[in-house]
C-alpha positions as semicolon CSV with decimal commas, in nm:
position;residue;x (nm);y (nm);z (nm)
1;X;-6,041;2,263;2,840
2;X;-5,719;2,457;2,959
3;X;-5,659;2,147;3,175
4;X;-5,711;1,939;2,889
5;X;-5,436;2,089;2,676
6;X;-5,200;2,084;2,998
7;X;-5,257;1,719;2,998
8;X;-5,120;1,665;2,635
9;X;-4,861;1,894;2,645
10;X;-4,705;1,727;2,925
11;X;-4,763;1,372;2,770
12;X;-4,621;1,538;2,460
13;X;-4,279;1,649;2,679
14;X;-4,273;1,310;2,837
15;X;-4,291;1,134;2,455
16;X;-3,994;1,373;2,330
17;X;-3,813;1,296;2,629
18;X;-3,822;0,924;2,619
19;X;-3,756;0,898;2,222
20;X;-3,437;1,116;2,292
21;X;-3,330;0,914;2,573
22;X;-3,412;0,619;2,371
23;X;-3,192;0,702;2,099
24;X;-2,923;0,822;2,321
25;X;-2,932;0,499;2,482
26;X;-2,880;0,342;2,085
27;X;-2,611;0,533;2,037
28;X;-2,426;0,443;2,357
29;X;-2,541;0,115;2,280
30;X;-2,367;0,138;1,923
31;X;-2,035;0,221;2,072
32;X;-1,939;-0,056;2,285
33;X;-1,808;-0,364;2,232
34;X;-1,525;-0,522;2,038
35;X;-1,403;-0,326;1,674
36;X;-1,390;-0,592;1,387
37;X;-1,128;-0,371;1,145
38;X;-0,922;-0,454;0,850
39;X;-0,654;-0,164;0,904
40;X;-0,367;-0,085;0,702
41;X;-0,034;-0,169;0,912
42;X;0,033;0,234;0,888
43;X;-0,299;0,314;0,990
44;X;-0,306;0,051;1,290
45;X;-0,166;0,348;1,530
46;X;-0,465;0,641;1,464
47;X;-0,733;0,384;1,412
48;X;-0,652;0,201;1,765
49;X;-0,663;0,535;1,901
50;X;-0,955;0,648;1,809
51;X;-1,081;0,289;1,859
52;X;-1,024;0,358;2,231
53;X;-1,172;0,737;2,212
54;X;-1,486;0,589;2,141
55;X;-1,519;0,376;2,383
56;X;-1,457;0,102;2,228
57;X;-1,200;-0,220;2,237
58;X;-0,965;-0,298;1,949
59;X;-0,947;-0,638;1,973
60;X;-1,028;-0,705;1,685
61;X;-0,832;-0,465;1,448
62;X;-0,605;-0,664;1,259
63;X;-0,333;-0,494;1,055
64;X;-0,346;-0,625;0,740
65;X;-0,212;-0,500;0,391
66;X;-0,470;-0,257;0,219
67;X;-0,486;-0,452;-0,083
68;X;-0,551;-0,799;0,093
69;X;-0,789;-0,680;0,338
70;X;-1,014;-0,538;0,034
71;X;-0,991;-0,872;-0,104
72;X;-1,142;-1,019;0,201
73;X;-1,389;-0,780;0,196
74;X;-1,468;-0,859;-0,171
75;X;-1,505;-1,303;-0,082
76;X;-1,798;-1,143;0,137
77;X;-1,643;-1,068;0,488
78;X;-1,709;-0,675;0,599
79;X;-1,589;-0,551;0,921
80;X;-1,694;-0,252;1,136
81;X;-1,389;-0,061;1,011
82;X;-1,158;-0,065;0,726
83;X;-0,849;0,185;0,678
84;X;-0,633;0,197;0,361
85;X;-0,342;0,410;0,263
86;X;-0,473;0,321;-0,097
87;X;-0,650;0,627;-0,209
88;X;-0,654;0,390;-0,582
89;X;-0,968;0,130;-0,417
90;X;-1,143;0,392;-0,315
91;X;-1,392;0,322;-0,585
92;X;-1,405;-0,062;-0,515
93;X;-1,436;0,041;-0,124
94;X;-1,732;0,283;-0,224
95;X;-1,916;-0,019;-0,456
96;X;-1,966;-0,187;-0,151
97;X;-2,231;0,051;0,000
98;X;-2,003;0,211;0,307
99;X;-2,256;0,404;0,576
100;X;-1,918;0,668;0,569
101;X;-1,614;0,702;0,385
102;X;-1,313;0,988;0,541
103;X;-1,018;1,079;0,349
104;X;-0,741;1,110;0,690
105;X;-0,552;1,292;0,437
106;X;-0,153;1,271;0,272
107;X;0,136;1,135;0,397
108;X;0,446;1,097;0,283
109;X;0,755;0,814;0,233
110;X;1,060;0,711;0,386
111;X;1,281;0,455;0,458
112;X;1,446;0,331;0,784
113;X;1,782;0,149;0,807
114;X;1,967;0,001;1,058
115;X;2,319;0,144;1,013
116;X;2,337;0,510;0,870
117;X;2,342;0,544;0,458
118;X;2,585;0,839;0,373
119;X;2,431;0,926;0,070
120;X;2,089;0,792;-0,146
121;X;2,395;0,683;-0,376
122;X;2,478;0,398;-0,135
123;X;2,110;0,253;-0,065
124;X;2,261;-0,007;-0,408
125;X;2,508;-0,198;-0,144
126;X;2,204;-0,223;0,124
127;X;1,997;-0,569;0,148
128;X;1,609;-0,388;0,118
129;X;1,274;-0,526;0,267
130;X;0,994;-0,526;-0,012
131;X;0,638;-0,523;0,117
132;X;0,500;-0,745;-0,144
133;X;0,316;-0,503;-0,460
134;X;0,032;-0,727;-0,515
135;X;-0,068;-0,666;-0,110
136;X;0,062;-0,346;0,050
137;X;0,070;-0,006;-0,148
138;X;0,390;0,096;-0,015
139;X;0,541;-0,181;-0,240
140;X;0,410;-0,079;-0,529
141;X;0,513;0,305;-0,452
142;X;0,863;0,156;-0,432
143;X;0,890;0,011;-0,727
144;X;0,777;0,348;-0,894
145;X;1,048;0,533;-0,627
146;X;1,328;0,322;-0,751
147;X;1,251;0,422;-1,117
148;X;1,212;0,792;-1,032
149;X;1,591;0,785;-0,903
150;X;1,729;0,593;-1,147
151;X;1,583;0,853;-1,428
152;X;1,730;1,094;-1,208
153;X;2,091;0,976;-1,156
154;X;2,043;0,937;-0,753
155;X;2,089;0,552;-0,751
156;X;1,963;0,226;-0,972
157;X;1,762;-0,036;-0,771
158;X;1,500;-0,055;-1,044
159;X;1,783;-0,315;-1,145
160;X;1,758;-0,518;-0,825
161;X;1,370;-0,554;-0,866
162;X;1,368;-0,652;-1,248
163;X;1,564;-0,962;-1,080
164;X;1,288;-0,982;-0,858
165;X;1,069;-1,068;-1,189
166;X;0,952;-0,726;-1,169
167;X;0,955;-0,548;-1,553
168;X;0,986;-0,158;-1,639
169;X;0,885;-0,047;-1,955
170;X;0,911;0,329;-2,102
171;X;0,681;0,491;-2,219
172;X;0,528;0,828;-2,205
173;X;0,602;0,773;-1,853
174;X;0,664;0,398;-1,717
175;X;0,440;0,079;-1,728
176;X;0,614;-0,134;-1,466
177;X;0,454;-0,521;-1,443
178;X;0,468;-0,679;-1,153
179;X;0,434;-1,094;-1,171
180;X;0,167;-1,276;-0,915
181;X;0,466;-1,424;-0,729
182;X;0,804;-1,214;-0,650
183;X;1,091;-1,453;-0,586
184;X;1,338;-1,261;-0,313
185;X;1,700;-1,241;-0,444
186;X;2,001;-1,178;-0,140
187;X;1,937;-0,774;-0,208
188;X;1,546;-0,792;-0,170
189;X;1,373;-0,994;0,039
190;X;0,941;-0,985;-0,050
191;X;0,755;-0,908;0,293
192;X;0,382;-0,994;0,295
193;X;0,348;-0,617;0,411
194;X;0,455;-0,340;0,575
195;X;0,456;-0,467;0,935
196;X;0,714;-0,796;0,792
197;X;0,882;-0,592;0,690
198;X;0,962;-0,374;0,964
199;X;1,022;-0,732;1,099
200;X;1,251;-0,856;0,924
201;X;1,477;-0,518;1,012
202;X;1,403;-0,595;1,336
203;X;1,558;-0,936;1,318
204;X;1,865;-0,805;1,110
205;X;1,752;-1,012;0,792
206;X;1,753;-0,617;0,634
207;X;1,938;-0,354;0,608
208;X;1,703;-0,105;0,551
209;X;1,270;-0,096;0,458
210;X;1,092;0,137;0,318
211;X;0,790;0,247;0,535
212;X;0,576;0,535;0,505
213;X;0,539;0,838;0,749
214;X;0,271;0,791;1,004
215;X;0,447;0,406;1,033
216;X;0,784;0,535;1,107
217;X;0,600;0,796;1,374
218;X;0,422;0,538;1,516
219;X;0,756;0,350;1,603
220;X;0,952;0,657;1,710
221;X;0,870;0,841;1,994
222;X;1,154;1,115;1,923
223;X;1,363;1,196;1,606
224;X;1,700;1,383;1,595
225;X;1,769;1,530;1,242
226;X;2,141;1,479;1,135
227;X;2,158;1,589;0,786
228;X;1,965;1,691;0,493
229;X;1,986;1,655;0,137
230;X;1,824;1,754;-0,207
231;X;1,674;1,394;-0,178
232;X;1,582;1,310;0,193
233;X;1,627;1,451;0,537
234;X;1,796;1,202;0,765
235;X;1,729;1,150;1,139
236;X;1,806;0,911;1,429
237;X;1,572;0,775;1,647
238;X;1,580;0,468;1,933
239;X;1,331;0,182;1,891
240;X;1,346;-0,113;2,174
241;X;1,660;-0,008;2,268
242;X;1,819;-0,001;1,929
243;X;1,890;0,305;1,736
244;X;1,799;0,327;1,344
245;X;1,853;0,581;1,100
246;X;1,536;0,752;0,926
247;X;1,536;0,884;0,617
248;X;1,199;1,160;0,446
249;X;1,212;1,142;0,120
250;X;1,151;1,503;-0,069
251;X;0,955;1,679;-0,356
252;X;0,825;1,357;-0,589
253;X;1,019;1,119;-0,408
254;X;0,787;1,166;-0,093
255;X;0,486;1,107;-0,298
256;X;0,296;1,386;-0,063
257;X;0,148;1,519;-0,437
258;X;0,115;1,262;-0,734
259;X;0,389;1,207;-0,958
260;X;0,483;1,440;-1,217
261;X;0,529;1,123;-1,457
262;X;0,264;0,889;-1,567
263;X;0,338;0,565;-1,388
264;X;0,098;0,286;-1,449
265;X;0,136;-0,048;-1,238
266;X;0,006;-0,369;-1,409
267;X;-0,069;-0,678;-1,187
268;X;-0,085;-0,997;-1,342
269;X;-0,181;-1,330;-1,319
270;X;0,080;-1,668;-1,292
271;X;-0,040;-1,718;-1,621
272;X;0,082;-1,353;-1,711
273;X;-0,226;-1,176;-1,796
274;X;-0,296;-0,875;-1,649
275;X;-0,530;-0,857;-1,370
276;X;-0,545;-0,533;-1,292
277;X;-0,377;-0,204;-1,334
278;X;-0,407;0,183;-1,206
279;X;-0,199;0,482;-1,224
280;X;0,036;0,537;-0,910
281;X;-0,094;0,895;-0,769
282;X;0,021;1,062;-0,421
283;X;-0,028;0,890;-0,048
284;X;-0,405;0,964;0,063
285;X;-0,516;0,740;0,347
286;X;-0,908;0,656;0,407
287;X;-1,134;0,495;0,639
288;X;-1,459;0,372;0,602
289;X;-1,700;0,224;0,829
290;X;-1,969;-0,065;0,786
291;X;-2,168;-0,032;1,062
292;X;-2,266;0,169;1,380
293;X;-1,949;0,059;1,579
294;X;-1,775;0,128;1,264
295;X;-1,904;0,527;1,236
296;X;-1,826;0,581;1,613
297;X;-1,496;0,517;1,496
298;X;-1,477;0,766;1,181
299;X;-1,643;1,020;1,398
300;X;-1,387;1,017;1,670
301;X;-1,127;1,064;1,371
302;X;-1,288;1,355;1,224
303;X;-1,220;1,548;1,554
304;X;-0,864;1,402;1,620
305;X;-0,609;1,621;1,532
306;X;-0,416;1,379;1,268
307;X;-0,122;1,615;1,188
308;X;0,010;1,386;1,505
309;X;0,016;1,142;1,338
310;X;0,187;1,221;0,984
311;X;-0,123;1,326;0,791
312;X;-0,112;1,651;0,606
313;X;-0,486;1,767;0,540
């Protein structure tokens, strides 16, 4: 009988120890391969990262505006991996069933020119890259920027964008339309998003972008401050040779916190009806995965120490 029970308890070992290896194996198993990931052009940095933390390969991470990759996602097409600095489609990103869903945290915004800007006063003479509203948050966020410093007395560009065929109207706060199409003037040239627009100050085609935090890190492997103001802090930092001129926007303008005015953003149709609309709240970036390669990912980024990267938790 003693021998008996010896007998099963060893089979019993053997069982436990081939399940766990089993599902060790599946979890190895989960995290290899190529990462299908609709990634935010400031998110493209961490999430490639982490990408190759796990194990896995990022060729197929394509930086794409948060706004447009959501609408893929929407026409049916779901990826392993899908980062937005859009904490506002959240709820459409959680109506689509995501295994996880981490908030990376805040971050804040700035802009980057290629010749220094002696005061926010002068930003009116500069030809600005616009990462288009209806794609890329960080246009949007600009639009709501330029009317916080105009209300201020720092500097009118809301003036620039109405030309754009962008509208403000005041309110309790500010309702501030933007039209399906934005036709670029000689001030503002329309990028697709955030990465064209970095392009096209590349290229010279700009004078300055706006871009947020963890994008201007991810392009700067050093900054020098130079100055500091009630507004921004300005620095100076070498890119491909070239040097460009940084500047942090502070308190509201940095959008680390929401607003402290209501700001509502309505998107409309060519027709001119209004699509869709949401209130413009702080910088809060998010990831969400879709499958097992997917939550390899997000678990890698939960251990990463994102304050690297620009993210204030």
């Amino acid at each position: 009988m003693r021998r008996l029970v010896l007998v099963f308890l060893l089979v019993g070992v053997v069982g436990v120890l081939f399940v766990g290896s089993f599902r060790f194996a599946g979890g190895e198993a989960g995290c290899s391969g190529d990462v299908v990931g609709f990634v935010a052009p400031t998110l493209m940095r961490v999430v490639s990262d982490a990408v190759a933390e796990a194990g896995l390969s990022g060729g197929g991470l394509l930086s794409i505006g948060s706004v447009e990759g959501l609408r893929r996602m929407q026409q049916g097409v779901l990826p392993d991996i899908y980062g937005s600095v859009d904490i506002e489609l959240l709820r459409d990103v959680d109506g689509m069933g995501p295994r996880q869903v981490f908030v990376l945290g805040r971050f804040g915004m700035g802009l980057v020119c290629r010749s220094p800007v002696a005061s926010p006063g002068d930003l009116g003479g500069r030809v600005v890259a616009l990462a288009d509203p209806n794609k890329a948050p960080i246009g949007y966020r600009a639009l709501a920027l330029a009317w916080m410093l105009k209300r201020d007395g720092v500097v009118d560009l809301v003036s620039r964008f109405e030309r754009l065929g962008v509208g403000y109207l005041e309110a309790r706060g500010v309702n501030i339309t933007v039209p399906a199409v934005l036709t670029p003037t000689r001030d503002v040239q329309v990028a697709a998003n955030l990465d064209a627009a970095w392009s096209m100050l590349e290229v010279g085609a700009v004078d300055c972008t706006f871009a947020h935090v963890p994008f201007i890190l991810g392009k700067f492997s050093r900054l020098e401050e130079v100055s500091n103001s009630s507004v921004w802090a300005a620095y100076r930092g070498v890119h491909g040779g070239r040097t460009y001129y940084v500047y942090l926007f502070k308190g509201a303008y940095s959008f680390l916190g929401d607003p402290p005015y209501e700001i509502y953003v309505l998107f409309t149709s060519q027709g001119g009806g209004v699509v869709r609309s949401l209130r413009v709240a702080g910088f809060r970036a998010f990831v969400a995965s879709f499958s097992e390669k997917g939550d390899c990912v997000v678990d890698v980024l939960r251990r990463m120490d994102l304050s690297r990267y620009g993210f204030v938790r």
